[in-house]
C-alpha positions in Angstrom: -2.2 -7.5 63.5 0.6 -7.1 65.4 2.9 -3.6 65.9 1.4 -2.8 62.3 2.4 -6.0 60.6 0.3 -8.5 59.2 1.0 -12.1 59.8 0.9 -15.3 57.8 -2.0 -16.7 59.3 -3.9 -13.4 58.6 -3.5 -13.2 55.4 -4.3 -17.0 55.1 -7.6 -16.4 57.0 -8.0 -13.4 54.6 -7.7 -15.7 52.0 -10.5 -18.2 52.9 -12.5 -16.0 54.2 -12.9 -14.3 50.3 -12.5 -17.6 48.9 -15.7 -19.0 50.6 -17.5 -16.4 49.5 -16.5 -16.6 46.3 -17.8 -20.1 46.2 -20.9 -19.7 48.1 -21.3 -17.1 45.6 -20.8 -19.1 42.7 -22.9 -22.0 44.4 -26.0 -19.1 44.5 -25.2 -18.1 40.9 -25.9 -22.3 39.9 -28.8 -22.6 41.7 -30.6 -19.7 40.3 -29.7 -20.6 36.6 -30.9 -23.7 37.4 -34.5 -22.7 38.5 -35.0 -20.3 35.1 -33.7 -23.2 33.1 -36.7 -24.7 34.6 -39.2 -22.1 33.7 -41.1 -22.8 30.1 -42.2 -19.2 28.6 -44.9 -20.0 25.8 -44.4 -17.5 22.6 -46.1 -17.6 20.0 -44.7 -19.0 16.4 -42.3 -16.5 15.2 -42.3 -14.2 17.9 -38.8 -13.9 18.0 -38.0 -13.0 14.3 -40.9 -10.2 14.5 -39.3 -9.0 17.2 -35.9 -8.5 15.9 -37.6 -7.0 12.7 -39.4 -4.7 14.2 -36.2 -3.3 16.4 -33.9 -3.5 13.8 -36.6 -1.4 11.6 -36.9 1.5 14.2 -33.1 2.2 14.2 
């Protein structure tokens, strides 16, 4: 910044600077639904409907 006043290629370095985060973020954000896709969680038959059930039934 010059005399106060930003310049073009500022506010284009700006600009890929949040930008790569943004997709390094995004890449993160793949990666880890990627690894609990992965994960296999055994419940038992019907766990899901008694579960619902029993919230529902305490409100």
């Amino acid at each position: 910044m010059q005399n106060g006043r930003v310049t073009q290629p500022m506010k284009i370095d700006d600009y890929s600077t949040k930008k790569n985060k943004d997709l390094k973020a995004e890449e993160n954000m793949e990666e880890i639904l990627e690894e609990l896709e992965e994960i296999r969680v055994n419940t038992p038959k019907g766990f899901s409907v008694r579960a619902i059930r029993e919230d529902r039934d305490c409100n």
